[in-house]
FIVEXRO-9669 format. One record per residue: residue in one letter; x negated, y negated, z of N, C-alpha, C in turn. Coordinates in Angstrom, 2 decimals. Each point is the difference from the previous one (the first is absolute). Example, Ala and Ser with C-alpha at 12.3 -4.5 7.8 and 13.67 -1.06 7.14 Angstrom:
2
+---+---------+---------+---------+---------+---------+---------+---------+---------+---------+
| r |    n.px |    n.py |    n.pz |   ca.px |   ca.py |   ca.pz |    c.px |    c.py |    c.pz |
+---+---------+---------+---------+---------+---------+---------+---------+---------+---------+
| a |  -13.19 |    5.69 |    7.80 |    0.89 |   -1.19 |    0.00 |   -0.90 |   -1.20 |    0.00 |
| s |    0.35 |   -1.05 |   -0.72 |   -0.82 |   -1.19 |    0.06 |    0.77 |   -1.09 |    0.73 |
+---+---------+---------+---------+---------+---------+---------+---------+---------+---------+
This chain:
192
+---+---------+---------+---------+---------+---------+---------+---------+---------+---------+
| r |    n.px |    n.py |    n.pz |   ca.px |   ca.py |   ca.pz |    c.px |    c.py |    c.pz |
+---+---------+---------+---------+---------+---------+---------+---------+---------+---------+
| x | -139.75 | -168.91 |  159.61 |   -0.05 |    0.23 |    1.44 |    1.12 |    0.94 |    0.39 |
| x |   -0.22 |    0.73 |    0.92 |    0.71 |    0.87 |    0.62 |    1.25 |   -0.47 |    0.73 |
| x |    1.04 |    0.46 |    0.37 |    1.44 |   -0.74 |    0.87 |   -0.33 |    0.54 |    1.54 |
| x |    0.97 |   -0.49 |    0.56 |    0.25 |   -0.05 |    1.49 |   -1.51 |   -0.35 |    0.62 |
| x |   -0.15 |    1.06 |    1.14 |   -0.98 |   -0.34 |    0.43 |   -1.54 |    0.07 |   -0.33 |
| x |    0.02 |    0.62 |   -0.95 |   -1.44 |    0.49 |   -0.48 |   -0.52 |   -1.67 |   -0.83 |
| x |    1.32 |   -0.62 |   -0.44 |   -0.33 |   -1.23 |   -0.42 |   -0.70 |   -1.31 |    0.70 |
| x |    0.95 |    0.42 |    1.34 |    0.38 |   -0.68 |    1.56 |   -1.89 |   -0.17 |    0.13 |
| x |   -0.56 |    1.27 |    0.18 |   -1.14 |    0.38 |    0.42 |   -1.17 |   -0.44 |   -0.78 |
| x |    0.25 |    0.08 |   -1.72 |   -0.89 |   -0.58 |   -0.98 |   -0.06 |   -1.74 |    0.15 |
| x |    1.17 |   -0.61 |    0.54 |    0.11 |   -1.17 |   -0.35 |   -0.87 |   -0.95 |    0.92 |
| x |    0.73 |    0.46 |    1.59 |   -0.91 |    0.08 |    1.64 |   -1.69 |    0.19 |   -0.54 |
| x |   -0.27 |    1.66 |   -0.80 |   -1.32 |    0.17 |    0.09 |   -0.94 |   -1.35 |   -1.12 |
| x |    0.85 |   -0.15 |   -0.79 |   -0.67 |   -1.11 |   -1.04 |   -0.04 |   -1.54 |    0.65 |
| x |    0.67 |   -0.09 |    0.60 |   -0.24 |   -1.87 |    0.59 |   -1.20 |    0.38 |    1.12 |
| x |    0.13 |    1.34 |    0.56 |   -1.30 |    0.00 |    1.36 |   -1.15 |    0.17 |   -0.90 |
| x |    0.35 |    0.54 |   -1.00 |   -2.14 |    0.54 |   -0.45 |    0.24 |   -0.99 |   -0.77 |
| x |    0.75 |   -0.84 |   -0.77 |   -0.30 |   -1.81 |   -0.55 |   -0.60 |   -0.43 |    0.92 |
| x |    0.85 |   -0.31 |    1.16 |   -0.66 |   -1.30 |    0.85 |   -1.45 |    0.74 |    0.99 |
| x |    0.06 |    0.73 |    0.55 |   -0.95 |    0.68 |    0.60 |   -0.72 |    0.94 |   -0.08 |
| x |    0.22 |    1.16 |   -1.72 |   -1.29 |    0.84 |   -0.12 |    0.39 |    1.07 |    0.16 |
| x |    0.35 |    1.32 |   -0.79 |    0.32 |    0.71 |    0.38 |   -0.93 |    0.90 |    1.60 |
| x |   -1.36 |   -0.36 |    0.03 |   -0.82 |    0.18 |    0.89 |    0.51 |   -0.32 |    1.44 |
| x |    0.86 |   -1.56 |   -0.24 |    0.24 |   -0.67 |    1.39 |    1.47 |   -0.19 |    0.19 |
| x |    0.43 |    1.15 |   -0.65 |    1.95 |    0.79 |    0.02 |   -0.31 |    1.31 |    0.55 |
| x |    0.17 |    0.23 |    1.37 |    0.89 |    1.35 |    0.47 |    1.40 |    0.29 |   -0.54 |
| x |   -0.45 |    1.13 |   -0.16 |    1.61 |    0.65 |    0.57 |    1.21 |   -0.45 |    0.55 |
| x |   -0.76 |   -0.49 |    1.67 |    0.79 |   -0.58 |    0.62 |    1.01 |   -1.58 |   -0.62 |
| x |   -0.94 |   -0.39 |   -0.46 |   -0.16 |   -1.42 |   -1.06 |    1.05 |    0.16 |   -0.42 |
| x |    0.41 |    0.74 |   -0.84 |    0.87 |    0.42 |   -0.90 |    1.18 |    0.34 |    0.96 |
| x |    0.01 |    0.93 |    0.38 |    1.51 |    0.52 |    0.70 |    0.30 |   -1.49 |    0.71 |
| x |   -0.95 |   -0.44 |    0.66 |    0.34 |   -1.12 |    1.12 |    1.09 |   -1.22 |   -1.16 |
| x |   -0.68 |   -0.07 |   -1.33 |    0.45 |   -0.86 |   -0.77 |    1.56 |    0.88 |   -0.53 |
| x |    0.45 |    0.78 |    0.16 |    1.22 |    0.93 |   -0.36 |    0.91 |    0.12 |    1.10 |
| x |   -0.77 |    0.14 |    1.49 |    0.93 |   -0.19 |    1.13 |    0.20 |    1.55 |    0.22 |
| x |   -1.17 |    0.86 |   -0.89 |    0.04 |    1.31 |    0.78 |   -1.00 |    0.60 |    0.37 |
| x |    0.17 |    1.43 |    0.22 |   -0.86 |    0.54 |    0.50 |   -0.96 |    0.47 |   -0.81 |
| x |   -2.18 |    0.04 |    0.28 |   -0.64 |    0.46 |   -0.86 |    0.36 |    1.04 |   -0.59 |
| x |    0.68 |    1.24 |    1.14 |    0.15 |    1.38 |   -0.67 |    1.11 |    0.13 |   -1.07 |
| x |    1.15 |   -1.28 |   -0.13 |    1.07 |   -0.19 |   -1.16 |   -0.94 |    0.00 |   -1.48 |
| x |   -0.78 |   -0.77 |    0.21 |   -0.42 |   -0.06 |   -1.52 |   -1.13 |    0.95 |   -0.07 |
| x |   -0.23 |    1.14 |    0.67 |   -0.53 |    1.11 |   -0.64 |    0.87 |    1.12 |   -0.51 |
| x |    1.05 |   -0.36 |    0.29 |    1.12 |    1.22 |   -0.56 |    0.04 |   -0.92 |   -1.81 |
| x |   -0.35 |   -1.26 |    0.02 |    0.13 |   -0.17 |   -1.72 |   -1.01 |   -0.02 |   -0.50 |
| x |   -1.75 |   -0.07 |    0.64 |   -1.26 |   -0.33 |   -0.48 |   -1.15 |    0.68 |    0.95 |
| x |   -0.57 |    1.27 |   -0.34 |   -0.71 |    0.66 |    0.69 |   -0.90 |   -1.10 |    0.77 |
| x |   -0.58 |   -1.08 |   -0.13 |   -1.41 |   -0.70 |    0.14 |    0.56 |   -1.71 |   -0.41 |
| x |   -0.95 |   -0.50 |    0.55 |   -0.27 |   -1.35 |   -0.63 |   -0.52 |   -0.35 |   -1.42 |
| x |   -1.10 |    1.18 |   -0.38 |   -0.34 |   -0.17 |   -1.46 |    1.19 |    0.47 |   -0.83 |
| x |    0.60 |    0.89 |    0.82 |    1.12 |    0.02 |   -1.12 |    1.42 |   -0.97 |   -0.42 |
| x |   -0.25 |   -0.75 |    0.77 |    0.93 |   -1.14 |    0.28 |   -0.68 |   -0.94 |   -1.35 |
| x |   -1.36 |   -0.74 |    0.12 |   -1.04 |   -0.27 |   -0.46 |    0.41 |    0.70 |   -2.02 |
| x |   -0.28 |    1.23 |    0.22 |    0.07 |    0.66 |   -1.10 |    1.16 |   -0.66 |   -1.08 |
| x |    0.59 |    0.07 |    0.80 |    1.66 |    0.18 |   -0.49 |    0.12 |   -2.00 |   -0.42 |
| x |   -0.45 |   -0.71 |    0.45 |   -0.02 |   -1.39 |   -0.75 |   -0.54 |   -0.11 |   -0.82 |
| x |   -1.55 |    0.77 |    0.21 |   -0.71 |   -0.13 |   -1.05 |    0.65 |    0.78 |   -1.32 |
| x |    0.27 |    0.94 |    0.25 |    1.02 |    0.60 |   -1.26 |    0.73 |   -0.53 |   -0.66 |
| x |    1.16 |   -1.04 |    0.75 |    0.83 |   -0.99 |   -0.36 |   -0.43 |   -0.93 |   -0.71 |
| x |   -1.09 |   -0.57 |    0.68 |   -0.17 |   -0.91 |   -1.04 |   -0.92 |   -0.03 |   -1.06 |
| x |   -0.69 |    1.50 |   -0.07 |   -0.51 |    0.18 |   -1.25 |    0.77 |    0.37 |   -1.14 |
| x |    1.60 |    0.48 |    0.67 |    0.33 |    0.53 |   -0.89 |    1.38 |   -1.01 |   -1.01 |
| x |    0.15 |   -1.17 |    1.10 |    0.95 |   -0.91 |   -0.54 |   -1.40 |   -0.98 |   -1.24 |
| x |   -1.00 |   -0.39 |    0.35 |   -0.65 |   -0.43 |   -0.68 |   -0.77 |    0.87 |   -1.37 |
| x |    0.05 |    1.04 |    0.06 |   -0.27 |    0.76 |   -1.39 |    1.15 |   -0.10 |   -0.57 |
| x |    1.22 |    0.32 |    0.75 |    1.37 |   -0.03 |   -1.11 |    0.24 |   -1.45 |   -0.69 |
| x |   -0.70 |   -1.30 |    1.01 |    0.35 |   -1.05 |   -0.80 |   -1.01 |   -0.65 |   -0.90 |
| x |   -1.20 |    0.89 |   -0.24 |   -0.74 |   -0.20 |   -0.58 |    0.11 |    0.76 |   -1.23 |
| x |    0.68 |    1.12 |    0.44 |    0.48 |    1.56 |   -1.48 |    0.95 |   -0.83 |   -0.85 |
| x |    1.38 |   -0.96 |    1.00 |    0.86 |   -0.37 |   -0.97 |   -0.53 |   -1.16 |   -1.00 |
| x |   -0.41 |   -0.75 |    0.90 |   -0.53 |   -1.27 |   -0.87 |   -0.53 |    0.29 |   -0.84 |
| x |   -0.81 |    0.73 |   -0.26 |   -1.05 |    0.34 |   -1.05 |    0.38 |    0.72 |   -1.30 |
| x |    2.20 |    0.94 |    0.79 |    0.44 |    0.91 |   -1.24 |    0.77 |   -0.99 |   -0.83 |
| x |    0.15 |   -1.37 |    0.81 |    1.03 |   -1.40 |   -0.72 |   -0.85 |   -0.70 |   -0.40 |
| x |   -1.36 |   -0.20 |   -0.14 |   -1.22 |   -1.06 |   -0.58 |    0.32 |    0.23 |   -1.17 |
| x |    0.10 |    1.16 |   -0.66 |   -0.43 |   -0.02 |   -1.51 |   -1.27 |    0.64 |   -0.15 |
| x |   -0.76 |   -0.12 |   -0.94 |   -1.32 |    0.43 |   -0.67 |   -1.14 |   -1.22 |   -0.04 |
| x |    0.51 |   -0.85 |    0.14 |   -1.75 |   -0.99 |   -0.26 |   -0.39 |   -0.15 |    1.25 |
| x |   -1.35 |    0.25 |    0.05 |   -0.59 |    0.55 |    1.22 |   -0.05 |   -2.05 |    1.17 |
| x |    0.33 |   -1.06 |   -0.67 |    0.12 |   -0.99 |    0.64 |    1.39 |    0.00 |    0.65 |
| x |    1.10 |    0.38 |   -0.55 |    1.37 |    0.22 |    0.57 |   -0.39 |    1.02 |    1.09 |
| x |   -0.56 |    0.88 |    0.02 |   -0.18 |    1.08 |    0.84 |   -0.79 |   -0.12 |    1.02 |
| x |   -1.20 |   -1.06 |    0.20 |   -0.83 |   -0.39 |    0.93 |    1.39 |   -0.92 |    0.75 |
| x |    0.62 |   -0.95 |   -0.86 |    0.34 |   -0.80 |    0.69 |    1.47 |    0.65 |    1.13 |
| x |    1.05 |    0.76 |   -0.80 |    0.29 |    0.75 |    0.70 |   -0.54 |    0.43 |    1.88 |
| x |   -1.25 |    0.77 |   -0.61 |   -0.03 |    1.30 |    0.95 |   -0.07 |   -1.61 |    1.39 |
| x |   -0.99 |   -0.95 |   -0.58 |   -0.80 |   -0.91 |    0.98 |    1.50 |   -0.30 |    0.81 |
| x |    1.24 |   -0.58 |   -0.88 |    1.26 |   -0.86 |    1.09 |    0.17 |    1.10 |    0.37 |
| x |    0.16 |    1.53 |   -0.53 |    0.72 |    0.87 |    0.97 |   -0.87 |    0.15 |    1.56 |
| x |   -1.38 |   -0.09 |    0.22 |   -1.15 |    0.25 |    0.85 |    0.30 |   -1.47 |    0.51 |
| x |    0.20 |   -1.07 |   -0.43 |    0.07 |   -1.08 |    0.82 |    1.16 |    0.29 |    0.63 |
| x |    1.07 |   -0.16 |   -0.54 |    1.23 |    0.12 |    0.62 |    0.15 |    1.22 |    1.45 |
| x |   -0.41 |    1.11 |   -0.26 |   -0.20 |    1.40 |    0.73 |   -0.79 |   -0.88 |    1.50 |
| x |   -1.04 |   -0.83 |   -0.37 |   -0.66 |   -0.05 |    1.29 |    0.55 |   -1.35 |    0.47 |
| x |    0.56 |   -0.76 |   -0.61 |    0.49 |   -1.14 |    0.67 |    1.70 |    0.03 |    0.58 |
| x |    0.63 |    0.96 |   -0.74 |    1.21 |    0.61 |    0.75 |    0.18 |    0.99 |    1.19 |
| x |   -1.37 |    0.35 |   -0.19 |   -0.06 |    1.06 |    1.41 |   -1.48 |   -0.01 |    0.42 |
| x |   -0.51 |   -1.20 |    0.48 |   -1.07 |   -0.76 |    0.79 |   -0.15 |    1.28 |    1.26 |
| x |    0.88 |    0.74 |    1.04 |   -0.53 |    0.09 |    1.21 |   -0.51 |    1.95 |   -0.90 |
| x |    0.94 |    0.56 |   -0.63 |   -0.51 |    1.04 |   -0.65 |   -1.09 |    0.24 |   -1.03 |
| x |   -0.23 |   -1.33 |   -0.46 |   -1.24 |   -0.06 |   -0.75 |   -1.26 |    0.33 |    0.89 |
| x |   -0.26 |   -1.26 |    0.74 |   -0.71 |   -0.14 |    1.33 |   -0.40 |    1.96 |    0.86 |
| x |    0.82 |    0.26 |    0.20 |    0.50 |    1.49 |    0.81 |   -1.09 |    0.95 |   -1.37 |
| x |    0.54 |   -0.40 |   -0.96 |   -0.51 |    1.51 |   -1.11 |   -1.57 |   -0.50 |   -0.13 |
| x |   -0.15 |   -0.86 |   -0.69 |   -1.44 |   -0.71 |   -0.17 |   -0.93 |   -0.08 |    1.21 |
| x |    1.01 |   -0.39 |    1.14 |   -1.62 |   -0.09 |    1.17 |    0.05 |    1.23 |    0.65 |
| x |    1.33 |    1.00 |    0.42 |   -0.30 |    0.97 |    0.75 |   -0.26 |    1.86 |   -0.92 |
| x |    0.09 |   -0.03 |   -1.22 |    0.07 |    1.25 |   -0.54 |   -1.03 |    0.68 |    0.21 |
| x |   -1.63 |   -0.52 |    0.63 |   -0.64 |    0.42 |    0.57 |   -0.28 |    0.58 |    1.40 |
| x |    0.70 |   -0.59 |    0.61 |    0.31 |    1.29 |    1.16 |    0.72 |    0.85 |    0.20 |
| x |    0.25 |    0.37 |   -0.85 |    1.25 |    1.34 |   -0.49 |   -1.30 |    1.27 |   -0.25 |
| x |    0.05 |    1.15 |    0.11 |   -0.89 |    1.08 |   -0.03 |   -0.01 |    0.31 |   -2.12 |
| x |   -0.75 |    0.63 |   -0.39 |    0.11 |   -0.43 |   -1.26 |    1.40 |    0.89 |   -0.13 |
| x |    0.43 |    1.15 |    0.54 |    0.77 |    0.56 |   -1.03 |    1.26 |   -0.24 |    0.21 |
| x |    0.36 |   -1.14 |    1.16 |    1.17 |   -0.85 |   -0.05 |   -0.15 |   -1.19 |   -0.81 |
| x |   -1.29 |   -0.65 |   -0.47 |   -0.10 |   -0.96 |   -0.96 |    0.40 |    0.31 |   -1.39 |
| x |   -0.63 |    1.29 |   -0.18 |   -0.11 |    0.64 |   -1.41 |    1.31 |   -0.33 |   -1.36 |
| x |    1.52 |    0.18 |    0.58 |    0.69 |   -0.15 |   -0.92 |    0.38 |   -1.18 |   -0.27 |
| x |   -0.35 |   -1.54 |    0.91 |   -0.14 |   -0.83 |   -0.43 |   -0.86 |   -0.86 |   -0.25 |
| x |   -1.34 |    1.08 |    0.03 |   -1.00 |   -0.54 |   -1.06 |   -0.45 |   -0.16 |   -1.07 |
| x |    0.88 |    1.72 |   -0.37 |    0.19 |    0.31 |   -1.27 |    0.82 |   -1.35 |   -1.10 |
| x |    1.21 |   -0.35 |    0.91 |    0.61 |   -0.61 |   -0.63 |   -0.41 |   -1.86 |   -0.52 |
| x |   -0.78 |   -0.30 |    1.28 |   -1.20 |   -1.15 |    0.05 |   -0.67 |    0.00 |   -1.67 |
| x |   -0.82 |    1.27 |    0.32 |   -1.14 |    0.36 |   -2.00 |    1.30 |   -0.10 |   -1.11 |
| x |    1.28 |    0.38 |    0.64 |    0.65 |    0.23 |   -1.63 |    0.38 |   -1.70 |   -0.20 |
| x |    0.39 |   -1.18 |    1.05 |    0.44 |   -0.77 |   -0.30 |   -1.03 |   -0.75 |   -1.07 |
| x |   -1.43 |    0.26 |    0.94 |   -1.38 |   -0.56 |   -0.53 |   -0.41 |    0.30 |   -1.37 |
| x |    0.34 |    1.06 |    0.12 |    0.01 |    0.35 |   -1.49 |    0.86 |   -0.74 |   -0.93 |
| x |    0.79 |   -0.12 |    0.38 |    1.34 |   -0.85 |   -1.20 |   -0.76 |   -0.91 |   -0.65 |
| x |   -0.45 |   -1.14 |    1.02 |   -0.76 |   -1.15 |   -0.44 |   -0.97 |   -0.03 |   -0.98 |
| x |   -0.88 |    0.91 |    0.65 |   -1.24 |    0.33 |   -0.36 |    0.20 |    0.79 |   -1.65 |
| x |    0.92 |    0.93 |   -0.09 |    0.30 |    0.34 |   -1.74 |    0.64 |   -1.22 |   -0.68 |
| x |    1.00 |   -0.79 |    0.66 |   -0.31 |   -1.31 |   -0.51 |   -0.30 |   -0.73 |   -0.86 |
| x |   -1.10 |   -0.53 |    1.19 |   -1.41 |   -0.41 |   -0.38 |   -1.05 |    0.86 |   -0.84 |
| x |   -0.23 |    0.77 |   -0.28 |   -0.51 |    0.61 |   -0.65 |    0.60 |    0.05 |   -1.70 |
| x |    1.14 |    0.45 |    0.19 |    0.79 |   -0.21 |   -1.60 |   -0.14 |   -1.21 |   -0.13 |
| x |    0.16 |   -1.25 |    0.43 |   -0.24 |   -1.24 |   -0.11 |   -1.42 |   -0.43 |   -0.79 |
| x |   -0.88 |    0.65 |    0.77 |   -1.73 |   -0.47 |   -0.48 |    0.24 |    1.10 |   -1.31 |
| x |    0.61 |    0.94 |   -0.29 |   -0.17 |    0.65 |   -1.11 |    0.14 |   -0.50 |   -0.80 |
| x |    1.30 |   -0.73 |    0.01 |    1.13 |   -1.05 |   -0.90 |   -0.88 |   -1.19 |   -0.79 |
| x |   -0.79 |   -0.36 |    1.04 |   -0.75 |   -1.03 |   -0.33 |    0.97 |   -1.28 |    0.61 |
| x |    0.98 |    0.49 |    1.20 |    0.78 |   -0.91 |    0.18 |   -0.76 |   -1.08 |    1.36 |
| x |   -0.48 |    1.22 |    0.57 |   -0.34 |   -0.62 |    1.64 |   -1.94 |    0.16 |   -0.06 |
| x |   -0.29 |   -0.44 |    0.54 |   -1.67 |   -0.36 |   -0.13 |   -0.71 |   -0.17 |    1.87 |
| x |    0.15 |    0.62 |    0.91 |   -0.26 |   -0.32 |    0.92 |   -1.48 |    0.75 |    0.38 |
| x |   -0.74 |   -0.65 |    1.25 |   -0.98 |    0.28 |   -0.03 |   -0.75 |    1.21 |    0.05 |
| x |    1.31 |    0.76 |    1.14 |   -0.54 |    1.32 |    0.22 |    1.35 |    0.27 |    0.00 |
| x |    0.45 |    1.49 |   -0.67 |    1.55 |   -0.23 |    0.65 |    0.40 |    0.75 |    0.97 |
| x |   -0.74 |    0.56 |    0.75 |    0.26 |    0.84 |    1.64 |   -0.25 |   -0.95 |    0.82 |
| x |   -0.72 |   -0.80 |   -0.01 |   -0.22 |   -0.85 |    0.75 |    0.58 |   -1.32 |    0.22 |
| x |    0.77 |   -0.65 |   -1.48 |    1.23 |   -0.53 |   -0.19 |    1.11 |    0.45 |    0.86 |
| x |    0.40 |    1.30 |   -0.45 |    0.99 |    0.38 |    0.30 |    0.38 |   -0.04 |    1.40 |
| x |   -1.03 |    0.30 |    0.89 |    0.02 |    0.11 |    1.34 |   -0.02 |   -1.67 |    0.56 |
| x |   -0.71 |   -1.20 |   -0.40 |    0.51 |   -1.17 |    0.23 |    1.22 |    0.04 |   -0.30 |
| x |    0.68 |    0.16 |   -0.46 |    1.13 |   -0.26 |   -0.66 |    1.13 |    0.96 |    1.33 |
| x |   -0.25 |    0.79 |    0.03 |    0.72 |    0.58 |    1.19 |    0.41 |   -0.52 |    0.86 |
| x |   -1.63 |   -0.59 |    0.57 |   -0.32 |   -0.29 |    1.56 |    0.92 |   -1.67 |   -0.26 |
| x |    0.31 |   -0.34 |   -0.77 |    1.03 |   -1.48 |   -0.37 |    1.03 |    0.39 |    0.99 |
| x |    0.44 |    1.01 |    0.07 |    1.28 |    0.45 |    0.30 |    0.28 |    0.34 |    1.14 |
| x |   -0.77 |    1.11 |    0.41 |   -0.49 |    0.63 |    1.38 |   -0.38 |   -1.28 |    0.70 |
| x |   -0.44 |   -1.05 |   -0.06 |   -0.19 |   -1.11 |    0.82 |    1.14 |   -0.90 |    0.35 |
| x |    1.11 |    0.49 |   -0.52 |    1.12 |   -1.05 |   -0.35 |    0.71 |    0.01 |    1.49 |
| x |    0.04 |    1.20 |    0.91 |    0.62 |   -0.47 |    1.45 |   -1.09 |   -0.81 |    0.77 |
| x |   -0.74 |   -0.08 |   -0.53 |   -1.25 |   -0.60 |    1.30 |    0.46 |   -1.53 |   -0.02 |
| x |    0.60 |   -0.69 |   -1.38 |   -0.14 |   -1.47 |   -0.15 |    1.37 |   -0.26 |   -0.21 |
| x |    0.61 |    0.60 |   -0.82 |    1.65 |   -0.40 |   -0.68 |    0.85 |   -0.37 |    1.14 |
| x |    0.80 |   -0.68 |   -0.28 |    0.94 |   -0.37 |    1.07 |    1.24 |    0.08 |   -0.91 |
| x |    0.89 |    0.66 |    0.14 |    1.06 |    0.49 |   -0.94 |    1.35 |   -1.93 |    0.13 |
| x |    0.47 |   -0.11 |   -0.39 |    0.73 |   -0.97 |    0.29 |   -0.53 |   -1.75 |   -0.02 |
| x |   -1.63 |    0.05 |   -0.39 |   -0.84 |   -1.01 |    0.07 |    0.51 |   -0.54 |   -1.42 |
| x |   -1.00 |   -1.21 |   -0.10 |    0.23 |   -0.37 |   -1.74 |   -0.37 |    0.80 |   -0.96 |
| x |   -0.49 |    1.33 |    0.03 |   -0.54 |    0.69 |   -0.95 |    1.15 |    1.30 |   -0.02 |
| x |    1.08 |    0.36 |   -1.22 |    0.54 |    0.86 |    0.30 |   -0.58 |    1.35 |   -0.75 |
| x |    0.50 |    1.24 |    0.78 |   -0.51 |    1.12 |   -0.64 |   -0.28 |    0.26 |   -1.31 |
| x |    1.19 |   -0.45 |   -0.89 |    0.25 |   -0.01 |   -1.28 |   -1.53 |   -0.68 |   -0.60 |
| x |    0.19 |   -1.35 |    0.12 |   -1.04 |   -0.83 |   -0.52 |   -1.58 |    0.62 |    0.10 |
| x |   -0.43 |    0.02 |    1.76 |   -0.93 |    1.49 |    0.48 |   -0.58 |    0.63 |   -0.89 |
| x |    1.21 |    1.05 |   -0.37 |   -0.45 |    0.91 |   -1.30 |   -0.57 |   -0.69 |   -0.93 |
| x |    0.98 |   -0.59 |   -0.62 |   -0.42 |   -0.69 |   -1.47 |   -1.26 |   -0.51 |    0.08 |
| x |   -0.46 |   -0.54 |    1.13 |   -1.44 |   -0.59 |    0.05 |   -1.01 |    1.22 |   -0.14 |
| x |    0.46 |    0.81 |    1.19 |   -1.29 |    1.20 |   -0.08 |    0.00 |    0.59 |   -1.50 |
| x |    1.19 |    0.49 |   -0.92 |    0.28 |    0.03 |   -0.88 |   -1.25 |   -0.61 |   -0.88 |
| x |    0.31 |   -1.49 |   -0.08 |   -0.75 |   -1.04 |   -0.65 |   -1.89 |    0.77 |   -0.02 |
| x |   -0.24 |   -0.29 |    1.55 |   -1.18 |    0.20 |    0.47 |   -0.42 |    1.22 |   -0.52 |
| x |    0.46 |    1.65 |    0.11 |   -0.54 |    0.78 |   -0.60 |   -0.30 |    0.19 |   -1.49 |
| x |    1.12 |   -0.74 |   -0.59 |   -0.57 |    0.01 |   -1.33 |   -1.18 |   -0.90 |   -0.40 |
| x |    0.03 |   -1.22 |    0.60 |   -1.67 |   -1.08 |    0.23 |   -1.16 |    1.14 |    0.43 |
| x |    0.60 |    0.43 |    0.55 |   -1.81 |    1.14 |    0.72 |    0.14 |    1.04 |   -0.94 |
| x |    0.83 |    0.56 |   -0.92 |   -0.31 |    0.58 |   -1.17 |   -0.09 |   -0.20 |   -1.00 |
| x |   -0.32 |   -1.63 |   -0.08 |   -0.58 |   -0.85 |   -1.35 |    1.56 |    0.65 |   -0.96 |
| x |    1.29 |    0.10 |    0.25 |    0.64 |    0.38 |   -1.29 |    0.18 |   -1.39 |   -0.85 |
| x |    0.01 |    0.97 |   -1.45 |    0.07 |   -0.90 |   -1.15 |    1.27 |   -0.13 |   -0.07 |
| x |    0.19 |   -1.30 |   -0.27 |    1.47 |   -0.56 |   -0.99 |    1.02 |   -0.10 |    1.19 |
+---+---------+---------+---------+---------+---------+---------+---------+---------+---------+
């Protein structure tokens, strides 16, 4: 994230399009939540989609990096490496619930070619998994039914995790993972 105010503005714009949509966030919304004026935060963000843009960027781009590292500290057996990428993707959406929420439900009202560079980055995370899984069924390690279609259950584990999690409940993040962990390797039948 960006410093001073451009942060000020991302932080304001992410709790309004959490709780109310980026659709049902003005402008005004925003400055009103900063204590300034609409025309202040066009001197840091041409538009609202670009406000929009700019989370979605963020948090595509903190979640590929913690999906890039995990995966360069797994090792080589493609079960260390599922299990990996899964706590890093659990952890990513249950540590940052209102930015998950923001990237996943609003990246569609963004025009495509403000979506574009963090869509790009969306296919590369997808991809991780998905080669994976794939070296896995090569291996003869993992056996799942379909594995694009695996893979994408296996996602949506995660991406669902602000709708229900309650951070501080009896279930801690840590553990979280380890379960989804658990669970993706069950839906990819891995051996041993």
């Amino acid at each position: 994230m960006p410093e001073g105010t451009r942060r000020r503005i991302l932080e304001a714009a992410l709790r309004l399009f959490a709780s109310q949509g980026f659709h049902g966030t003005s402008i005004r919304d925003v400055a009103k939540e900063l204590e300034l004026q609409p025309s202040a935060l066009y001197s840091h963000f041409p538009s609202k989609e670009h406000i929009l843009a700019a989370l979605v960027q963020v948090g595509h781009e903190a979640h590929h990096e913690a999906l890039r590292t995990a995966m360069l500290d797994a090792g080589n057996a493609p079960e260390a490496q599922v299990r990996a990428l899964i706590r890093a993707h659990t952890v990513t959406h249950a540590t940052h619930p209102l930015l998950a929420v923001v990237v996943n439900e609003e990246v569609n009202a963004l025009p495509p070619e403000l979506a574009a560079p963090a869509l790009v980055l969306r296919q590369q995370s997808a991809a991780l998994l998905l080669q994976v899984i794939e070296r896995g069924v090569a291996l003869g390690r993992f056996s799942p039914p379909h594995p694009v279609a695996t893979a994408a259950a296996i996602s949506a584990m995660g991406v669902r995790i602000p709708y229900w999690y309650e951070p501080g409940g009896a279930l801690d993040i840590d553990s979280l993972a380890n379960i989804h962990a658990e669970l993706a390797l069950r839906m990819l039948g891995a051996r041993g």
